[in-house]
C-alpha positions in Angstrom: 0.3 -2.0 8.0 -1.1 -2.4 4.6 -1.9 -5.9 4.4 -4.0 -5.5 7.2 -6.1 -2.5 5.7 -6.4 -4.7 2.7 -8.0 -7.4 4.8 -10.2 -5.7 7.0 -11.1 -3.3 3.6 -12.2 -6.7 2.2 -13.7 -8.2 5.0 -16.5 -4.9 5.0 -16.6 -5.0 1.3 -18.0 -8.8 1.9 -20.0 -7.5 5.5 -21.3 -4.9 3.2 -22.6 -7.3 0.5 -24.3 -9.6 3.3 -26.1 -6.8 5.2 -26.9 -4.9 1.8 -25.0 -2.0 3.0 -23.7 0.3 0.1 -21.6 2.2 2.3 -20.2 -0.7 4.1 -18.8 -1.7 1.0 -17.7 1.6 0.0 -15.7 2.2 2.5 -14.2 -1.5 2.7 -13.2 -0.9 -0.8 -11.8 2.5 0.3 -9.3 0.8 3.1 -8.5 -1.8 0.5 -7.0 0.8 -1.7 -5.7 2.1 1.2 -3.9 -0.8 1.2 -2.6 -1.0 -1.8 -1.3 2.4 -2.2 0.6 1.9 1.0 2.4 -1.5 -0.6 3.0 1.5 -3.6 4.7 3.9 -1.7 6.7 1.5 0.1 8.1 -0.5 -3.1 8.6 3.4 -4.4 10.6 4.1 -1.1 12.8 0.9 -1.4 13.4 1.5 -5.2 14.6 5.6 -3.9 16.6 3.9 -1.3 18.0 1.6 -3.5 19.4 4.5 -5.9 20.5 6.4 -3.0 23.0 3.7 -2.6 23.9 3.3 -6.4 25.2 6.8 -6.5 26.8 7.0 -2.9 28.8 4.0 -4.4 29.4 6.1 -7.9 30.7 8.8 -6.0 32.9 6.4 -3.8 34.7 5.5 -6.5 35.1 8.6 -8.2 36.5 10.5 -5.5 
């Protein structure tokens, strides 16, 4: 779930900054974007979805 990899991607970025560990915070930005890219591709899915319907409709009524 992305809102999950965007919390625990922040909550190593912020472990990484307290223990002074670069790739701690690396990789918590890493899950972050993670996140974020999965909230992408699931707005991009709805909006494809969304279409889908739009011309299933179009062709309802043109048949």
């Amino acid at each position: 779930m992305s809102i999950l990899d965007k919390i625990r991607g922040k909550a190593k970025q912020t472990t990484g900054q307290v223990v002074d560990d670069p790739s701690l915070r690396r990789e918590g930005r890493q899950e972050e974007r993670m996140g974020e890219t999965k909230d992408e591709l699931s707005r991009a899915q709805e909006r494809a979805e969304a279409k889908a319907g739009e011309v299933a409709d179009l062709e309802r009524k043109t048949s």
